[in-house]
N, CA, C, O and CB atoms as a CASP TS submission, in Angstrom:
PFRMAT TS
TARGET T0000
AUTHOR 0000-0000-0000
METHOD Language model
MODEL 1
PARENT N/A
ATOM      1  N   UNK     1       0.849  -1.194   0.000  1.00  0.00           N
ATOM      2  CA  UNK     1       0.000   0.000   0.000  1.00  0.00           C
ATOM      3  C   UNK     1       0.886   1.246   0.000  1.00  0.00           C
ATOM      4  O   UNK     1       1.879   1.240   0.728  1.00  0.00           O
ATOM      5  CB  UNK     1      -0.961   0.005   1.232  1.00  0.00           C
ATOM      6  N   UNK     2       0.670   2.081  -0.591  1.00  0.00           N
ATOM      7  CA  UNK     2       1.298   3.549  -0.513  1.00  0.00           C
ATOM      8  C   UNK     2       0.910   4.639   0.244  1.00  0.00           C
ATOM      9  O   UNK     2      -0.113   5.323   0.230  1.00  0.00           O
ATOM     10  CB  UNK     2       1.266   4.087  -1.609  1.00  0.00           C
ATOM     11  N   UNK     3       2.314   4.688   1.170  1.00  0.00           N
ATOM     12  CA  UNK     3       1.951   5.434   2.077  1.00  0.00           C
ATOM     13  C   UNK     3       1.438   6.979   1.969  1.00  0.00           C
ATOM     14  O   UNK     3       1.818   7.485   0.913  1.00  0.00           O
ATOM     15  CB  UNK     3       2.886   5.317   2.755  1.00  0.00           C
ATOM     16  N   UNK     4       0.845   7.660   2.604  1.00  0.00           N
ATOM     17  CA  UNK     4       0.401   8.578   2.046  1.00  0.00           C
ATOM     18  C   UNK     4       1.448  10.054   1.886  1.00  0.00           C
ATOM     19  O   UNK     4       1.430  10.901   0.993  1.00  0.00           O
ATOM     20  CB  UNK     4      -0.811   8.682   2.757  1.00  0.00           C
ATOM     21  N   UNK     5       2.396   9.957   3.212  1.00  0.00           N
ATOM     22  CA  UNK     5       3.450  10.605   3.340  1.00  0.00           C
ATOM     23  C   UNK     5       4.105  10.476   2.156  1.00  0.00           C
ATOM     24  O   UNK     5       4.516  11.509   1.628  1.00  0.00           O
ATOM     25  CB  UNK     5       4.132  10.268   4.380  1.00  0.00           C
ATOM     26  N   UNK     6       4.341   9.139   1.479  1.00  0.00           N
ATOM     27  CA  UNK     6       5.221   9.060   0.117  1.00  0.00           C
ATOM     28  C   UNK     6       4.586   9.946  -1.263  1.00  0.00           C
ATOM     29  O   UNK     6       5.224  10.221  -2.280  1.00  0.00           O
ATOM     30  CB  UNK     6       5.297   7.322  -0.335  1.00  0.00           C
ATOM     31  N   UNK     7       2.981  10.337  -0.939  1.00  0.00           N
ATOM     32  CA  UNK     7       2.703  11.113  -1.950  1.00  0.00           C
ATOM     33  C   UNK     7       3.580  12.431  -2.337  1.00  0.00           C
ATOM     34  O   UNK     7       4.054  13.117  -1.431  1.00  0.00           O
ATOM     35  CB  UNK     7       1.469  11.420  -1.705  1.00  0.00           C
ATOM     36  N   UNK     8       3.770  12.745  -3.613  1.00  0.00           N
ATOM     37  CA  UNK     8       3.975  14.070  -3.784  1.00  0.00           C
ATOM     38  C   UNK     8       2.952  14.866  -3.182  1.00  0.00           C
ATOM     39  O   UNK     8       1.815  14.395  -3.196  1.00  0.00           O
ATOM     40  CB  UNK     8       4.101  14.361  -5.092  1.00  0.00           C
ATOM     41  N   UNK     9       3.201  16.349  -2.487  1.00  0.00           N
ATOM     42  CA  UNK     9       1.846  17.028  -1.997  1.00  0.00           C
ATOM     43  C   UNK     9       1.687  17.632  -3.570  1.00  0.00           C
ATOM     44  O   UNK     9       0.614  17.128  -3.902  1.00  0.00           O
ATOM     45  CB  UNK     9       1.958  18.376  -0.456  1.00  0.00           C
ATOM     46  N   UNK    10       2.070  18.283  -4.511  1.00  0.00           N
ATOM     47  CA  UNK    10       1.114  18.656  -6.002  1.00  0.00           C
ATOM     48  C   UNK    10       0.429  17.560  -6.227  1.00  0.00           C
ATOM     49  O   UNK    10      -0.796  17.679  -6.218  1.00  0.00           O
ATOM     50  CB  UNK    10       1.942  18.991  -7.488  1.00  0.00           C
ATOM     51  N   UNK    11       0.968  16.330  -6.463  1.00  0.00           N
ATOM     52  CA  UNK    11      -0.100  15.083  -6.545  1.00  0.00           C
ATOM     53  C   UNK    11      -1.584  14.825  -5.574  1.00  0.00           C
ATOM     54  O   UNK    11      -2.603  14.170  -5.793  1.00  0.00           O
ATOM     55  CB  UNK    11       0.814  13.838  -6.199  1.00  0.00           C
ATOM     56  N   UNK    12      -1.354  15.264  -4.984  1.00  0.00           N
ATOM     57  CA  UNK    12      -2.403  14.994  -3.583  1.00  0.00           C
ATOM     58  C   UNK    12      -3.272  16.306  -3.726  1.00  0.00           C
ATOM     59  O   UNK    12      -4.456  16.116  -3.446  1.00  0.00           O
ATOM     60  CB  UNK    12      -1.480  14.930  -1.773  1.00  0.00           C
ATOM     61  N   UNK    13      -3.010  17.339  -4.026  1.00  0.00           N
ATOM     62  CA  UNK    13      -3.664  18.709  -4.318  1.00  0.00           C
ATOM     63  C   UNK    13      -4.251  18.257  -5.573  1.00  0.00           C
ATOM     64  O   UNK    13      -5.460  18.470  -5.660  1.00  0.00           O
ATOM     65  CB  UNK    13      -2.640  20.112  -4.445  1.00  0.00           C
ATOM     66  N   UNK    14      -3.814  17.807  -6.355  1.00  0.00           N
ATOM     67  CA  UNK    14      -4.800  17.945  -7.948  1.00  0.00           C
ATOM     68  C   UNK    14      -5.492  17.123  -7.756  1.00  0.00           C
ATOM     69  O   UNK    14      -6.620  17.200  -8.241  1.00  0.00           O
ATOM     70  CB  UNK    14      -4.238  17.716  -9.485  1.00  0.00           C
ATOM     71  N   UNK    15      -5.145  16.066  -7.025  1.00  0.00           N
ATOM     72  CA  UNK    15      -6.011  14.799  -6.949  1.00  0.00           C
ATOM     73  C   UNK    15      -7.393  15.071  -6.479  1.00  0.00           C
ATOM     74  O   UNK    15      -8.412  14.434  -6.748  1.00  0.00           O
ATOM     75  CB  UNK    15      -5.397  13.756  -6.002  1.00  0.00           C
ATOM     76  N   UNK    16      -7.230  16.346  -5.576  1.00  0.00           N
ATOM     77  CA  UNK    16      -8.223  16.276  -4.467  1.00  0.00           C
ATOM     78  C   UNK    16      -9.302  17.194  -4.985  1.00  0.00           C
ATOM     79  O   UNK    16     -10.356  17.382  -4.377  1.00  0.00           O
ATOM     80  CB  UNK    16      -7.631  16.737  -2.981  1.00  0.00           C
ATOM     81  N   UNK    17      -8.894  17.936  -6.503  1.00  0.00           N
ATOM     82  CA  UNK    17      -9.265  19.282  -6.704  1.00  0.00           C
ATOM     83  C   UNK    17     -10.047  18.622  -8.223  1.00  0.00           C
ATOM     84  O   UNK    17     -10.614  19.423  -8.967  1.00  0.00           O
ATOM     85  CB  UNK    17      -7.785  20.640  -6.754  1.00  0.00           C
ATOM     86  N   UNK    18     -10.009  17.070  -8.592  1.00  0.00           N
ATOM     87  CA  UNK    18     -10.333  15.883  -9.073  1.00  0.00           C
ATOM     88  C   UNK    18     -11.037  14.834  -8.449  1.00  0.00           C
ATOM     89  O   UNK    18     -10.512  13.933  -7.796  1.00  0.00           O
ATOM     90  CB  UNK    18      -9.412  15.461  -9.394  1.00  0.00           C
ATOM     91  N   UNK    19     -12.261  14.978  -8.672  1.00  0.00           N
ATOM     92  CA  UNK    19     -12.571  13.984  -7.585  1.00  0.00           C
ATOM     93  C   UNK    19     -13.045  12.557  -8.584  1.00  0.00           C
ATOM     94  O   UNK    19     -13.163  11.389  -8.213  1.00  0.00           O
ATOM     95  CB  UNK    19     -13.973  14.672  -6.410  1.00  0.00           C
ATOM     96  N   UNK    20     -13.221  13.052  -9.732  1.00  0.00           N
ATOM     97  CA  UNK    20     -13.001  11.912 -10.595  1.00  0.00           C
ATOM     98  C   UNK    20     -12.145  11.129 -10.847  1.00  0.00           C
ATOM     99  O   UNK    20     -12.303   9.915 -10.972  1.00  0.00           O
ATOM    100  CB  UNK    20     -13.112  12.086 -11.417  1.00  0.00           C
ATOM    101  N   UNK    21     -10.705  11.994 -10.996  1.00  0.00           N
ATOM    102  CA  UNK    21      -9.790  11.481 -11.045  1.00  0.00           C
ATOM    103  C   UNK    21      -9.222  10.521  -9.885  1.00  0.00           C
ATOM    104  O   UNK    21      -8.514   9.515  -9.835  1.00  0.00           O
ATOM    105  CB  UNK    21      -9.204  12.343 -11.359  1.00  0.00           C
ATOM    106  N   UNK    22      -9.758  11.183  -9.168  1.00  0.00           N
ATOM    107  CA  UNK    22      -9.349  10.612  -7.576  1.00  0.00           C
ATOM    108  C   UNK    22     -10.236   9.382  -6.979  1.00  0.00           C
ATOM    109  O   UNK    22     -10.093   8.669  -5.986  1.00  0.00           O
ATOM    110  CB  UNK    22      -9.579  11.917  -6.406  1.00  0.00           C
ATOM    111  N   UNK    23     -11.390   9.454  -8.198  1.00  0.00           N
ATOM    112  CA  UNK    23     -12.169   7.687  -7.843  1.00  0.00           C
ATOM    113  C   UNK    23     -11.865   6.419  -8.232  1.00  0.00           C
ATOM    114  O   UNK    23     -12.122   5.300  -7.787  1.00  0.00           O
ATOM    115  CB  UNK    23     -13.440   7.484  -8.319  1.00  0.00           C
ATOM    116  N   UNK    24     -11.151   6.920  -9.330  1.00  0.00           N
ATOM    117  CA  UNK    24     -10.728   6.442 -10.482  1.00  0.00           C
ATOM    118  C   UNK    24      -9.354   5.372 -10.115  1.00  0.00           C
ATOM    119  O   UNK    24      -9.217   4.198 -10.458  1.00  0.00           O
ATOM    120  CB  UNK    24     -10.412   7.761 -11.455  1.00  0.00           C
ATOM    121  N   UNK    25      -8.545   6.119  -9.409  1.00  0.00           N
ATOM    122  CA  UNK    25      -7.239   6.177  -9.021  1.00  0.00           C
ATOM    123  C   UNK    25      -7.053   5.083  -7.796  1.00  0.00           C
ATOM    124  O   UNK    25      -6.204   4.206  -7.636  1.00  0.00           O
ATOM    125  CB  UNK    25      -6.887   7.692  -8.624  1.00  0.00           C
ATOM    126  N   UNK    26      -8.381   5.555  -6.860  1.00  0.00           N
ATOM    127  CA  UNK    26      -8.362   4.748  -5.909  1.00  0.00           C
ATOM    128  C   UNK    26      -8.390   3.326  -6.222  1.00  0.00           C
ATOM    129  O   UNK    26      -7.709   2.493  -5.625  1.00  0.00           O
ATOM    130  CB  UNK    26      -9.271   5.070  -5.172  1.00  0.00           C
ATOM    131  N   UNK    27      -9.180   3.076  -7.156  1.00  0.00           N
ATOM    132  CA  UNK    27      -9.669   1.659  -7.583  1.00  0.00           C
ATOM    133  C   UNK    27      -8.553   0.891  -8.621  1.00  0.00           C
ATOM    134  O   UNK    27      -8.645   0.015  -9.481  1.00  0.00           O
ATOM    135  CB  UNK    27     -11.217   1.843  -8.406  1.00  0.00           C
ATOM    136  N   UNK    28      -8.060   1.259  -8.369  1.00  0.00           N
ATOM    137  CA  UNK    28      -6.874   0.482  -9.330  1.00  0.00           C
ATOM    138  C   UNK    28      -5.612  -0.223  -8.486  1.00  0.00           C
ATOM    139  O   UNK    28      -4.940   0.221  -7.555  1.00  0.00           O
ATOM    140  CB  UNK    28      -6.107   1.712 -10.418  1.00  0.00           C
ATOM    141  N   UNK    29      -5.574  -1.249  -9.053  1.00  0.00           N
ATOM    142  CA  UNK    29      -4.570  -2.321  -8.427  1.00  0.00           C
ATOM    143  C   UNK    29      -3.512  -1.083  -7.569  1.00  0.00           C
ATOM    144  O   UNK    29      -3.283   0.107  -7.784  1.00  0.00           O
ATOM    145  CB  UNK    29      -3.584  -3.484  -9.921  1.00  0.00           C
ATOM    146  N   UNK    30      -2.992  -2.184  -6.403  1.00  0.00           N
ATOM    147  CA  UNK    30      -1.148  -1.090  -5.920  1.00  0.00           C
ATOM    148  C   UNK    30      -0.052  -0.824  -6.888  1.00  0.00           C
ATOM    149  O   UNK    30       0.804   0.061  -6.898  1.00  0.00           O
ATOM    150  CB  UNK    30      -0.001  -1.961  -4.709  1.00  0.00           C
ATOM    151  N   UNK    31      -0.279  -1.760  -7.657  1.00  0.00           N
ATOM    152  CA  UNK    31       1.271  -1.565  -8.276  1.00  0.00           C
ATOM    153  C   UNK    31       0.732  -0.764  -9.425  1.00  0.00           C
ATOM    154  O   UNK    31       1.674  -0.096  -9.851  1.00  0.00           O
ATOM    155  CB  UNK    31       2.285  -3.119  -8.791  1.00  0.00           C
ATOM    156  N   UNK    32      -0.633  -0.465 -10.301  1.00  0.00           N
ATOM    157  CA  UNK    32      -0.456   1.047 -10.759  1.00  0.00           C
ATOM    158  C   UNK    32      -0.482   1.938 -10.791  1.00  0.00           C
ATOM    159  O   UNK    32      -0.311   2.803 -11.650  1.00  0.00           O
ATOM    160  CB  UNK    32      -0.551   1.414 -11.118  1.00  0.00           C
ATOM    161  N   UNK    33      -0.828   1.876  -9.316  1.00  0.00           N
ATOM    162  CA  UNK    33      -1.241   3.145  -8.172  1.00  0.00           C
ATOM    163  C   UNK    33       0.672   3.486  -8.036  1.00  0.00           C
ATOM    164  O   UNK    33       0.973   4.595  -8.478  1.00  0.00           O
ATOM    165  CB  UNK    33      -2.382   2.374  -6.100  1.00  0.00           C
ATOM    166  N   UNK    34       1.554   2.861  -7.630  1.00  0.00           N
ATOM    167  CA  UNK    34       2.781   3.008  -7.711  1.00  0.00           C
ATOM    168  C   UNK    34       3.336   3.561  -8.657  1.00  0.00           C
ATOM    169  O   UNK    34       3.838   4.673  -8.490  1.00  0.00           O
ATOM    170  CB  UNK    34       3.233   2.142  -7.595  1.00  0.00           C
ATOM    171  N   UNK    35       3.372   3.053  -9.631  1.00  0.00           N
ATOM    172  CA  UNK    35       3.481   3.201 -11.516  1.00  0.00           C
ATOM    173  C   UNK    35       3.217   4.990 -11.524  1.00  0.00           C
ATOM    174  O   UNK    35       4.066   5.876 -11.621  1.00  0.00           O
ATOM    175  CB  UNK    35       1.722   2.027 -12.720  1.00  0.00           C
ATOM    176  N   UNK    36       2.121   5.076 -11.421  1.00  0.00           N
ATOM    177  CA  UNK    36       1.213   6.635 -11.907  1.00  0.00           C
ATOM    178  C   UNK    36       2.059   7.635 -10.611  1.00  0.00           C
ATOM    179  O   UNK    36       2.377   8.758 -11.003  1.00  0.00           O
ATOM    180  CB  UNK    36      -1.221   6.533 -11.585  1.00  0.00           C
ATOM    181  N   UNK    37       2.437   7.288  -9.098  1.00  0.00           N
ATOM    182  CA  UNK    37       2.936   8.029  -8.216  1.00  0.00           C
ATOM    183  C   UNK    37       4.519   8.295  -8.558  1.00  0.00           C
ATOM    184  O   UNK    37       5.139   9.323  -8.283  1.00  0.00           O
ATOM    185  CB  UNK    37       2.648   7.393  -6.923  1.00  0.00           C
ATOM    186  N   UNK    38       5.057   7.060  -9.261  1.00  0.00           N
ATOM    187  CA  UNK    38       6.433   7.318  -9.449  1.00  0.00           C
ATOM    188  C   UNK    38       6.621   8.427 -10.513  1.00  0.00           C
ATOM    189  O   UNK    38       7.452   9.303 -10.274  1.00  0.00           O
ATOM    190  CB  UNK    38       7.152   6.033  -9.841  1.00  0.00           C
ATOM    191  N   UNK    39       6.035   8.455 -11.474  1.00  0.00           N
ATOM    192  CA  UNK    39       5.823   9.474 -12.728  1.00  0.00           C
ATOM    193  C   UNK    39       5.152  10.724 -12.102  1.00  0.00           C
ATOM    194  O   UNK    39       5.296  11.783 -12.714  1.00  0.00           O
ATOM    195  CB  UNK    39       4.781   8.809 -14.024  1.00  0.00           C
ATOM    196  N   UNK    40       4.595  10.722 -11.211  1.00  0.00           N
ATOM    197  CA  UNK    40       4.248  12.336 -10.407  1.00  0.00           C
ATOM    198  C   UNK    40       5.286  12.763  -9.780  1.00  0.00           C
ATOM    199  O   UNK    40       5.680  13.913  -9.975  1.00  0.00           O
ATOM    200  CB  UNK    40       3.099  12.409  -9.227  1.00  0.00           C
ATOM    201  N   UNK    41       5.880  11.979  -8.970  1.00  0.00           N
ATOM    202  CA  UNK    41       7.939  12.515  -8.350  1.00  0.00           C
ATOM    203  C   UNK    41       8.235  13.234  -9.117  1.00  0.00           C
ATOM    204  O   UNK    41       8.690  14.309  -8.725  1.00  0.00           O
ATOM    205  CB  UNK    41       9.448  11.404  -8.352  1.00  0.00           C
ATOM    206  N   UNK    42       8.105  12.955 -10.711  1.00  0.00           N
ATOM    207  CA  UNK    42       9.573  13.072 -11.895  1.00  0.00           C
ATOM    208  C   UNK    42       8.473  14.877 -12.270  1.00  0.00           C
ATOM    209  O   UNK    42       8.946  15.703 -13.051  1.00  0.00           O
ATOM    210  CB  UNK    42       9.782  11.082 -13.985  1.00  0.00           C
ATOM    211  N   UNK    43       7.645  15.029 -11.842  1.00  0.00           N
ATOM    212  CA  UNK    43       7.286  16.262 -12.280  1.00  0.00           C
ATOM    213  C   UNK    43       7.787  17.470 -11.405  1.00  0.00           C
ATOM    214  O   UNK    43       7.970  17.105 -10.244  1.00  0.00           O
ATOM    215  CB  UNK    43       5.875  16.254 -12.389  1.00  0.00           C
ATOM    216  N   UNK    44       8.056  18.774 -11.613  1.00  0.00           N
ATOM    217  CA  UNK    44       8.571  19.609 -10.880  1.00  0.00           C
ATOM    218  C   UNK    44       7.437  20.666 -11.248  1.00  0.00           C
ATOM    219  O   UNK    44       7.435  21.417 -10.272  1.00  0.00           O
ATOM    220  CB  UNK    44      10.106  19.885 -11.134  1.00  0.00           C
ATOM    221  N   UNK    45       6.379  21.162 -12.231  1.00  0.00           N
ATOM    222  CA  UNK    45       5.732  22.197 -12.070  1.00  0.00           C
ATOM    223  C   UNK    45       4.471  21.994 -11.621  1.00  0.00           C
ATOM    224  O   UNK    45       4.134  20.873 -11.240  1.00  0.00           O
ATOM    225  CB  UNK    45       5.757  22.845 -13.058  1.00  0.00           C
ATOM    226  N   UNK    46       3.628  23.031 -11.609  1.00  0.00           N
ATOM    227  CA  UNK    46       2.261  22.641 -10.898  1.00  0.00           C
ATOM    228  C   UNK    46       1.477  22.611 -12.131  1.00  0.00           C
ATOM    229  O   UNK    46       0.296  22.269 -12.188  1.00  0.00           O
ATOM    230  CB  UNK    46       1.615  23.742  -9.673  1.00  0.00           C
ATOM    231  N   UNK    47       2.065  22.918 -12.934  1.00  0.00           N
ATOM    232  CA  UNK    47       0.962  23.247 -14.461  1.00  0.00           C
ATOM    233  C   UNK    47       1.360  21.916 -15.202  1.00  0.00           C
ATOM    234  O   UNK    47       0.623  21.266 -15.943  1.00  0.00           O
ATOM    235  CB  UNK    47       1.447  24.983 -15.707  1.00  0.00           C
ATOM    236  N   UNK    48       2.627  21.639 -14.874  1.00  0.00           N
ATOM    237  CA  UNK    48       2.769  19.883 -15.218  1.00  0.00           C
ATOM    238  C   UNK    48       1.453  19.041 -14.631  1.00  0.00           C
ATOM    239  O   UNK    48       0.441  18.505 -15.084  1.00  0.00           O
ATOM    240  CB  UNK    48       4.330  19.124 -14.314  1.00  0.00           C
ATOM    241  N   UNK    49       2.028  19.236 -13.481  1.00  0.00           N
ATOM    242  CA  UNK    49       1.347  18.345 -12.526  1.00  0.00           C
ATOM    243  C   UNK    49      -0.243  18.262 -12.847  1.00  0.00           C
ATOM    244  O   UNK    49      -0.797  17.163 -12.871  1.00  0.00           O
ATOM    245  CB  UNK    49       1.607  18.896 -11.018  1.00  0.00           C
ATOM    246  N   UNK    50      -0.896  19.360 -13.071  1.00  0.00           N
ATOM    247  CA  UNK    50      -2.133  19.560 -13.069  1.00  0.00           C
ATOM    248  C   UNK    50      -2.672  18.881 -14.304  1.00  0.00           C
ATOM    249  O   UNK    50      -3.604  18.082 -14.216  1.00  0.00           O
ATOM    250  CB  UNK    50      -2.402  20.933 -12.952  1.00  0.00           C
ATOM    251  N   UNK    51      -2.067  19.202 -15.525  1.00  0.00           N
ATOM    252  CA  UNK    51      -1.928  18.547 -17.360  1.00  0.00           C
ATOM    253  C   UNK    51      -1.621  16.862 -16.916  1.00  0.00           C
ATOM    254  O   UNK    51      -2.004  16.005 -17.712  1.00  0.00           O
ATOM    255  CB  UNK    51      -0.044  19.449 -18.622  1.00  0.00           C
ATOM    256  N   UNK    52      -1.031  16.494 -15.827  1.00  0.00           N
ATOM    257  CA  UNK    52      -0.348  15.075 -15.631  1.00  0.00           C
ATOM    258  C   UNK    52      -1.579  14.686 -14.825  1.00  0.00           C
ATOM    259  O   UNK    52      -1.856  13.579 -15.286  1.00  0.00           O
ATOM    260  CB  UNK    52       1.328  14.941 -14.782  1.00  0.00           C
ATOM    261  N   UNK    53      -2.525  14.983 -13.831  1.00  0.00           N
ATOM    262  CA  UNK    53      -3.637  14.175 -12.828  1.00  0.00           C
ATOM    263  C   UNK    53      -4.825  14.490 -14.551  1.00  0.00           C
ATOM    264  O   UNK    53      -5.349  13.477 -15.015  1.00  0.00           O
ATOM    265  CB  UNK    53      -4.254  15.357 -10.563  1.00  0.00           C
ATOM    266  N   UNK    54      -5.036  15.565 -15.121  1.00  0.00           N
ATOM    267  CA  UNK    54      -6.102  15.896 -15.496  1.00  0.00           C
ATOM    268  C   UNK    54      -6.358  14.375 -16.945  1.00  0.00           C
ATOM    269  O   UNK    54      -7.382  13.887 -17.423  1.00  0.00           O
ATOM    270  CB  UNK    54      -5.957  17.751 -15.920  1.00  0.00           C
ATOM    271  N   UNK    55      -5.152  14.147 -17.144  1.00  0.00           N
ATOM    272  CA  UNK    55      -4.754  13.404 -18.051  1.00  0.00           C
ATOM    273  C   UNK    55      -4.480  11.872 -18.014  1.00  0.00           C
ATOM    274  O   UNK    55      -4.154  11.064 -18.885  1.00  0.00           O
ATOM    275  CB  UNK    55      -3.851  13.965 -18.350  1.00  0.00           C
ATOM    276  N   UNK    56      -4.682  11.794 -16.950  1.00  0.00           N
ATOM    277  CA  UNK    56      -4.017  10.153 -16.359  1.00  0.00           C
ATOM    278  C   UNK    56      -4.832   9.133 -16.618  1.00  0.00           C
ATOM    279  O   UNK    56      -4.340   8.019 -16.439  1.00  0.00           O
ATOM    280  CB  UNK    56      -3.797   9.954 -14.709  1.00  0.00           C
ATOM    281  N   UNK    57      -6.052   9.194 -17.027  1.00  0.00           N
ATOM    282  CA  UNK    57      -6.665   7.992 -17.534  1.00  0.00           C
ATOM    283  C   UNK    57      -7.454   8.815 -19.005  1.00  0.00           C
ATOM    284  O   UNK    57      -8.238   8.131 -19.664  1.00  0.00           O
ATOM    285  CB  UNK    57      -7.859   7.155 -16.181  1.00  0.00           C
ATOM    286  N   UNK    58      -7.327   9.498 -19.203  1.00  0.00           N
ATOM    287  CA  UNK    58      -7.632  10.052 -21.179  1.00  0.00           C
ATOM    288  C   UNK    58      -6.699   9.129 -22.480  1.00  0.00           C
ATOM    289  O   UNK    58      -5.572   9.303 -22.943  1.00  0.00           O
ATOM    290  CB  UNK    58      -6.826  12.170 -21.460  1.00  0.00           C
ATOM    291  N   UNK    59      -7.563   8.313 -22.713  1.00  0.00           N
ATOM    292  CA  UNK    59      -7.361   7.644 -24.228  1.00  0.00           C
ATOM    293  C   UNK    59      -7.526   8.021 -25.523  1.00  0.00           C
ATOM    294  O   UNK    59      -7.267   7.234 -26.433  1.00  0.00           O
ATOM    295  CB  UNK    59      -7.994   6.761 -24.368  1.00  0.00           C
TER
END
């Protein structure tokens, strides 16, 4: 399980400001819940970040 401390806080802000995104997210296995958190680390802006939660399950 992923701790919540290990979240990025921009990750945890868009998430929250997403609540779709954030239903979405919950329900998905740990390890691509891991997958999708490790690729939020590697972001440094908030306008990333925001283009990166808004985008995370769009096909």
């Amino acid at each position: 399980m992923i701790n919540n401390e290990e979240l990025p806080i921009g990750f945890t802000m868009e998430l929250a400001m997403h609540s779709d995104v954030l239903n979405h997210f919950a329900q998905l296995p740990e390890s691509e819940k891991e997958s999708i958190v490790n690729e939020a680390r590697q972001i440094n802006s908030h306008d990333e970040m925001r283009s990166y939660v808004e985008n995370m399950f769009v096909k």
